[in-house]
PANUVEX-541770 format. One record per residue: residue in one letter; x, y, z of N, C-alpha, C in turn. Coordinates in Angstrom, 1 decimal, padded with zeros to 4 digits. Each point is the difference from the previous one (the first is absolute). Layout:
% residues N
[r A,[X,Y,Z],[X,Y,Z],[X,Y,Z]]
...
END
This chain:
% residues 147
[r X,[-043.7,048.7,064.5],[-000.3,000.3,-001.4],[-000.2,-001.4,-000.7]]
[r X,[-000.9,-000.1,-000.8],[-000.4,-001.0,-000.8],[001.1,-000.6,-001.0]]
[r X,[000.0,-001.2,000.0],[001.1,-000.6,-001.6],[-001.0,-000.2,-001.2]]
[r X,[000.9,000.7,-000.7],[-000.8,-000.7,-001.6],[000.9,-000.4,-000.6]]
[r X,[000.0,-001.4,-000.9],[000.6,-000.4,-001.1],[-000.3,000.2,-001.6]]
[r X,[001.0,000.3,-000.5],[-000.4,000.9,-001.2],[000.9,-001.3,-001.6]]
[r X,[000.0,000.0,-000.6],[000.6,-000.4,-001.4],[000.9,001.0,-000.5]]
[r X,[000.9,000.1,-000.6],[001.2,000.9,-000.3],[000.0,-000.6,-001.5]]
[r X,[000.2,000.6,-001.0],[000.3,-000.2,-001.6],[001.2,000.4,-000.5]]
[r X,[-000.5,001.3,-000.2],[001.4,000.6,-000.4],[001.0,000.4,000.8]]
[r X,[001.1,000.6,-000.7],[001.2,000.2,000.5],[000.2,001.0,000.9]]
[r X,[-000.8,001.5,-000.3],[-000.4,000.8,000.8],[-000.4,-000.5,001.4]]
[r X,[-001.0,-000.6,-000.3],[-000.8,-000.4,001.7],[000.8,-000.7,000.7]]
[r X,[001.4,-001.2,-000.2],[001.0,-000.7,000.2],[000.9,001.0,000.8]]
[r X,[000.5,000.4,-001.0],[000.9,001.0,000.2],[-000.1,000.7,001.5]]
[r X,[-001.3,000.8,000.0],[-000.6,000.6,001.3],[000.7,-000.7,001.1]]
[r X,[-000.1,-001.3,000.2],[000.7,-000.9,001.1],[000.9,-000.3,000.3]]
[r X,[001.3,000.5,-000.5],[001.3,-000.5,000.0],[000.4,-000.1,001.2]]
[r X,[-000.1,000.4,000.8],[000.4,000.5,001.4],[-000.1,-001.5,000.8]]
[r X,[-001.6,-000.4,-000.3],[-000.5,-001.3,000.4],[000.8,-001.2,-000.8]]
[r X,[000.6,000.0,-001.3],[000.4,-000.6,-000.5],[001.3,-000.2,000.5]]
[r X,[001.0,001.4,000.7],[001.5,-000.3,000.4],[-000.4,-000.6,000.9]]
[r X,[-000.6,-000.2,000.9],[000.1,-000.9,001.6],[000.5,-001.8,-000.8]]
[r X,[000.0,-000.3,-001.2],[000.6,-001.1,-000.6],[000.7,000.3,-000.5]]
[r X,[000.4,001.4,-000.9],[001.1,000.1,-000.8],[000.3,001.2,000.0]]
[r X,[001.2,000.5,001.4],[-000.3,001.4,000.1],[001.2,001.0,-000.4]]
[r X,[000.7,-001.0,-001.1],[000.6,001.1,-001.3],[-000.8,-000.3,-001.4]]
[r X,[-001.3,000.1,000.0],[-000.5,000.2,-000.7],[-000.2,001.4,-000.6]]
[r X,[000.7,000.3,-001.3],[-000.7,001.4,-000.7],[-000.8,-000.2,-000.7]]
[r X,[-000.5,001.3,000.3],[-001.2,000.0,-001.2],[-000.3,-000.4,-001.2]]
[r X,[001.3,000.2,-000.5],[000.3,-000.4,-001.7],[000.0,-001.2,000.0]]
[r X,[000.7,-000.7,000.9],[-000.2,-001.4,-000.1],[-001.5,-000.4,000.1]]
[r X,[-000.7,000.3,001.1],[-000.9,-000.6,000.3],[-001.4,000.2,-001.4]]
[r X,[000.2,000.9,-000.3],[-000.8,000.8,-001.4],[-000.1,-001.4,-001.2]]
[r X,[001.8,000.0,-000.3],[000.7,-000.6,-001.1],[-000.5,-001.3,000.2]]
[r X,[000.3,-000.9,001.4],[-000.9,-001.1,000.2],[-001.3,000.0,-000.3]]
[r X,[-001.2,001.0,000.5],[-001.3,000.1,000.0],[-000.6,-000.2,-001.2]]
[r X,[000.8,001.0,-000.8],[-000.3,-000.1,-001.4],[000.5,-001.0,-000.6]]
[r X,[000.6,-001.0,000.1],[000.0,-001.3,-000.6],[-000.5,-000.8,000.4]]
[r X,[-000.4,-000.2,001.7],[-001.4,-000.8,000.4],[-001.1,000.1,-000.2]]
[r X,[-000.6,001.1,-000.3],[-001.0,000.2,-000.3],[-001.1,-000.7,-001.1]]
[r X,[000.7,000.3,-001.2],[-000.5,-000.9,-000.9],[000.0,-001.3,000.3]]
[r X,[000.9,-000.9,000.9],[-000.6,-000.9,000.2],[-000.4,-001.1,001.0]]
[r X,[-001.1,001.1,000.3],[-001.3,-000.4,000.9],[000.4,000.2,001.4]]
[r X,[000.7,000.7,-000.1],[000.4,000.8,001.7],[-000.6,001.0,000.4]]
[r X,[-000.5,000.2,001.3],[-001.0,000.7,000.3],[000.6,000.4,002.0]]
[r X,[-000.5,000.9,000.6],[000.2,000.2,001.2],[-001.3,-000.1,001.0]]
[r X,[000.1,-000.5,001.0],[-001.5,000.6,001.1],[000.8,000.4,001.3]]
[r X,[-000.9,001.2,000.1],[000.6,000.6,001.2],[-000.9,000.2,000.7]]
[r X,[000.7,000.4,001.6],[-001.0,000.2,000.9],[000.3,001.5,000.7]]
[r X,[-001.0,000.9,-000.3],[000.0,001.1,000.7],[-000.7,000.5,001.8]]
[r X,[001.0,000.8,000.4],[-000.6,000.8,000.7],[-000.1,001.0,000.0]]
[r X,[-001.1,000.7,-000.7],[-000.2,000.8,000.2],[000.6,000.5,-001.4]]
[r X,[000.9,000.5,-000.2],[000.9,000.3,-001.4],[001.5,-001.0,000.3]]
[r X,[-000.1,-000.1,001.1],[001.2,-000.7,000.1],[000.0,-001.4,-000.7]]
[r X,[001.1,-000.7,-000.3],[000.3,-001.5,-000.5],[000.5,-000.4,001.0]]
[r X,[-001.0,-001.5,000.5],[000.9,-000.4,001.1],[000.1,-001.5,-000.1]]
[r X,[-000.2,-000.3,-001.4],[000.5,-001.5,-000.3],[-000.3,000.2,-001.5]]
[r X,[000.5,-001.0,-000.2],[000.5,000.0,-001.6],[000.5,-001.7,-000.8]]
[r X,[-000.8,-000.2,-000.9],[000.5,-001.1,-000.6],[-000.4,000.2,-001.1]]
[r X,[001.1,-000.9,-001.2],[-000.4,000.1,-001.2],[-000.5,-001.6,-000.3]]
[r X,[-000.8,-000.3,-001.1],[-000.6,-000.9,-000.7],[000.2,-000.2,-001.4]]
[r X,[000.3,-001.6,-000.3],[000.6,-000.4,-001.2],[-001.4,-000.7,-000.5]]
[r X,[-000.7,-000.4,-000.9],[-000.5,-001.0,-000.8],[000.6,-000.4,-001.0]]
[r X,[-000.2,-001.5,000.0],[000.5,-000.8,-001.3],[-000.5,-001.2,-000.1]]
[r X,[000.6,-000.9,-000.4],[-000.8,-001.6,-000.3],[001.4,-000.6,-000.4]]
[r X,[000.2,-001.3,000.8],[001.0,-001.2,-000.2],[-000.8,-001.4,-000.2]]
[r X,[000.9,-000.5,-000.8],[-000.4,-001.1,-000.1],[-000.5,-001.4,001.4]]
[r X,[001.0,000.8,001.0],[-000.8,-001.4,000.8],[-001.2,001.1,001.0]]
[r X,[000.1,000.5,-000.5],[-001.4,000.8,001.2],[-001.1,000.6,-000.3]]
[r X,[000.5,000.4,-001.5],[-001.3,000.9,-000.6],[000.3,001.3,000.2]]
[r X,[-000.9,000.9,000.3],[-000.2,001.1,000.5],[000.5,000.4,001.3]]
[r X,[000.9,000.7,000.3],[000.2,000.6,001.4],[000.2,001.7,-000.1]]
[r X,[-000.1,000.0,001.3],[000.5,001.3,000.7],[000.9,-000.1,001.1]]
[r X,[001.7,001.5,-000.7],[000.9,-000.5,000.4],[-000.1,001.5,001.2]]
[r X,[000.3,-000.1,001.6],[000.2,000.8,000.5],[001.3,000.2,000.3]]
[r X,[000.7,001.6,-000.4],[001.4,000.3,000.1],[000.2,001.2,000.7]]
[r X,[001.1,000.5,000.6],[000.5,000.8,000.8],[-001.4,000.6,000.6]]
[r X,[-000.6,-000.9,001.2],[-000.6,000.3,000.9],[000.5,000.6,001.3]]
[r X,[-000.2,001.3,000.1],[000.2,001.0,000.7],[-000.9,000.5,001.4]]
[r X,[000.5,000.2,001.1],[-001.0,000.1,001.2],[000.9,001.4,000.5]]
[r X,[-000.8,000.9,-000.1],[001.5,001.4,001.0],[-000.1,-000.6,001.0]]
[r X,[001.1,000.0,000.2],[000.8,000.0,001.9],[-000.6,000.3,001.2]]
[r X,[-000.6,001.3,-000.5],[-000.8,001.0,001.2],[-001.6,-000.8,000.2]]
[r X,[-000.3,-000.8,-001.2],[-001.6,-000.3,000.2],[-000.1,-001.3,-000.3]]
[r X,[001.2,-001.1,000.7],[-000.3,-001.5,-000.1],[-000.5,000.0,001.1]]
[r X,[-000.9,-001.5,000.1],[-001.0,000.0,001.0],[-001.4,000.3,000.1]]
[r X,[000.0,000.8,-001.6],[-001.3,000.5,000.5],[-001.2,-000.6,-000.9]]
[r X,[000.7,-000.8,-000.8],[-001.0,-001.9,-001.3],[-000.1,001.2,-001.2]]
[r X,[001.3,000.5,000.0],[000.0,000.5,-001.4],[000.8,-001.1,-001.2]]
[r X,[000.6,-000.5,000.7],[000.1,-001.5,-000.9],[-001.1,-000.6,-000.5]]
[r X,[-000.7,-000.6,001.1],[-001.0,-000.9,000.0],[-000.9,000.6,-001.3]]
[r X,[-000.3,001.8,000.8],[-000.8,000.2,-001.5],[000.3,000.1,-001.3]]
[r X,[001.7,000.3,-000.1],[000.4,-000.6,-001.6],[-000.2,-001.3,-000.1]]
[r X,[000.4,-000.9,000.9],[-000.1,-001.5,-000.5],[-001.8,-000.1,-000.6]]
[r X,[-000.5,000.7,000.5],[-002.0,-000.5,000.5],[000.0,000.6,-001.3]]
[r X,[000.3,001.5,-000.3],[-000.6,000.0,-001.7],[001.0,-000.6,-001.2]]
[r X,[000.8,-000.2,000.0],[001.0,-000.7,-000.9],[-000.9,-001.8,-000.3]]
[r X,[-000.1,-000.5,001.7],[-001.1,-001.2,-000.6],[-001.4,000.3,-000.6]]
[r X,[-000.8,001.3,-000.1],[-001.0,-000.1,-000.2],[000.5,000.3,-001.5]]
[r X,[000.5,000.6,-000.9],[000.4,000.5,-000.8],[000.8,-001.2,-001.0]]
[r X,[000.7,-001.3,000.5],[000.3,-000.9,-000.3],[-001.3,-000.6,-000.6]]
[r X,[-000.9,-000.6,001.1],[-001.3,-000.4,-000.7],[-000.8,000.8,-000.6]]
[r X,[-000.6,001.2,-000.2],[-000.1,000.8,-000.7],[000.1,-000.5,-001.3]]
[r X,[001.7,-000.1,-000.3],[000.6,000.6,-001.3],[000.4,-002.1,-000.6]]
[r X,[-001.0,-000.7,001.1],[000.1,-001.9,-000.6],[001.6,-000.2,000.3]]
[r X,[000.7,000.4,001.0],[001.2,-000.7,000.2],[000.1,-001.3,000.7]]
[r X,[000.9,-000.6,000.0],[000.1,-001.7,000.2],[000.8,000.4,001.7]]
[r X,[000.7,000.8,-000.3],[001.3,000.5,001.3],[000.4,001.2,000.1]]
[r X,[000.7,000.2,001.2],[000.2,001.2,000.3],[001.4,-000.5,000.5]]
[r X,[000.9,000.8,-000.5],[002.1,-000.8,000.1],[000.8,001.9,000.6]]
[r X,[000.5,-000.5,000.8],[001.1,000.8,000.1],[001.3,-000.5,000.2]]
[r X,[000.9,001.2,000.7],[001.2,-000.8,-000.1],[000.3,000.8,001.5]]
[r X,[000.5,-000.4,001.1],[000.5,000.5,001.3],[001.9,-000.1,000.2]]
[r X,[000.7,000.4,-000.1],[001.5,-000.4,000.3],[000.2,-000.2,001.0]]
[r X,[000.7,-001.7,000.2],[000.2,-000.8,000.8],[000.2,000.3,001.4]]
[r X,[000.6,001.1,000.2],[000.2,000.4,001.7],[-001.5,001.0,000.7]]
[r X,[-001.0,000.3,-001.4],[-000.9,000.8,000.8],[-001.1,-000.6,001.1]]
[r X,[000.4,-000.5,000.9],[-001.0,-001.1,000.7],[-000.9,000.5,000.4]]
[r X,[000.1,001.9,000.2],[-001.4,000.7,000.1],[-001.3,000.0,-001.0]]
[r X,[000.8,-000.1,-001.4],[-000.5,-000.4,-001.0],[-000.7,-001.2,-000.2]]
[r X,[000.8,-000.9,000.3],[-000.2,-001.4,-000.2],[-001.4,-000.2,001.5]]
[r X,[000.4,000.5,001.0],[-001.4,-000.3,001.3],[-001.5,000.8,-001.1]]
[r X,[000.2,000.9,-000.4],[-001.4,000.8,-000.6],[000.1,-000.6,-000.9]]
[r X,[000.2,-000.3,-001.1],[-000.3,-000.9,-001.5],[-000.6,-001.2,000.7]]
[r X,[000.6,-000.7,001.2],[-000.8,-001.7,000.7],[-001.0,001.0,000.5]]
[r X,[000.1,000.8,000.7],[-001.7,-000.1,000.5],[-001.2,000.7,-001.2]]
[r X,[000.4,000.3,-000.5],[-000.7,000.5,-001.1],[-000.5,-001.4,-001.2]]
[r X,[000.5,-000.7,000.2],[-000.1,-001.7,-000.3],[000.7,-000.2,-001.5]]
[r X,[001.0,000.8,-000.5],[001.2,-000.2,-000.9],[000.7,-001.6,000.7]]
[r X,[000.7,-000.5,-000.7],[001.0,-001.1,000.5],[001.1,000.4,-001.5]]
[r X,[001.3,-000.5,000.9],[000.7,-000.2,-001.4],[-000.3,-001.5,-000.5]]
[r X,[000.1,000.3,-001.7],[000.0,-001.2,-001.1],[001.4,-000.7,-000.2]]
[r X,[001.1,001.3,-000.3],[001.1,-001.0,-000.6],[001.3,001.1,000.4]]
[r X,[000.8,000.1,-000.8],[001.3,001.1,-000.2],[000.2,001.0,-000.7]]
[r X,[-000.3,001.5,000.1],[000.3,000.6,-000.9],[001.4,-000.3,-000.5]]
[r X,[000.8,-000.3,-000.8],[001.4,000.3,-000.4],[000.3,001.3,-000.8]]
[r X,[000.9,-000.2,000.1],[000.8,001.9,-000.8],[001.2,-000.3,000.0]]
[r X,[000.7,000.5,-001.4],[001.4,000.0,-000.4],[000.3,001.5,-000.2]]
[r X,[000.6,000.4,001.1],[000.2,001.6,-000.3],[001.0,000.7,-001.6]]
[r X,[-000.3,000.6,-000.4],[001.3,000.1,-001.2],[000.4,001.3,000.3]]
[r X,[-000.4,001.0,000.3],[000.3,001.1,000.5],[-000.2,000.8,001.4]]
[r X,[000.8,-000.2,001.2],[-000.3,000.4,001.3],[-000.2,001.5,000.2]]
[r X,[000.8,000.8,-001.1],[-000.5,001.6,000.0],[-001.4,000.0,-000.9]]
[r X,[-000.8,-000.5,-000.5],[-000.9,000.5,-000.5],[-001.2,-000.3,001.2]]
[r X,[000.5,-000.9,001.4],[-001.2,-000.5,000.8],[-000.7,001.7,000.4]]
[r X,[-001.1,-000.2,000.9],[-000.3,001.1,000.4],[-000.4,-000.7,001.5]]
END
């Protein structure tokens, strides 16, 4: 069966995915994920997915913004691959339209953030021709609010 990649907006169409979204956060409720959606949304959060068929079988969301030492970027977040269908450059094809869509939309960069131990992560972000720049840092203030 063929993949297509699609753009996600609203919270409805999000929503639809949760299932794809627990394989990272898999006490995720609904309400939560809703309550977050709807305060991403407005700003400049967006999803692209990749279907088979009706199915979701990767999933990432997208940030835009602009900093002062970069300009314009595009931020890729909780990139998702199902379990059952890695292997098959359903990454690649999120990474492939996320860059086209970066220039597209005059971005300077394309930033994510990978946690330190995912070296599966970290091998596909290098071949994909990401490098890290510097440190994300984080000061946690509340450990029950993580997800």
């Amino acid at each position: 069966m063929q993949l297509k990649i699609r753009e996600l907006s609203t919270v409805e169409e999000m929503l639809e995915n949760i299932e794809v979204m627990r394989f990272l956060y898999p006490t995720f409720t609904v309400e939560k994920y809703q309550s977050y959606l709807t305060e991403m949304i407005p700003h400049n959060y967006k999803q692209i997915a990749v279907f088979e068929g009706d199915v979701c079988v990767g999933l990432s969301g997208l940030w835009s913004g602009t900093k002062l030492w970069s300009g314009k970027y595009l931020e890729i977040d909780n990139f998702i691959v199902h379990p059952e269908h890695r292997k098959k450059g359903i990454g690649k094809m999120l990474t492939d339209y996320v860059d086209v869509l970066a220039k597209e939309t005059g971005c300077t960069m394309i930033v994510l953030d990978a946690f330190t131990g995912n070296f599966t992560a970290h091998r596909f972000y290098y071949n994909q021709g990401y490098v890290p720049k510097g440190f994300h840092f984080l000061k946690i203030l509340n450990e029950e609010g993580l997800s």
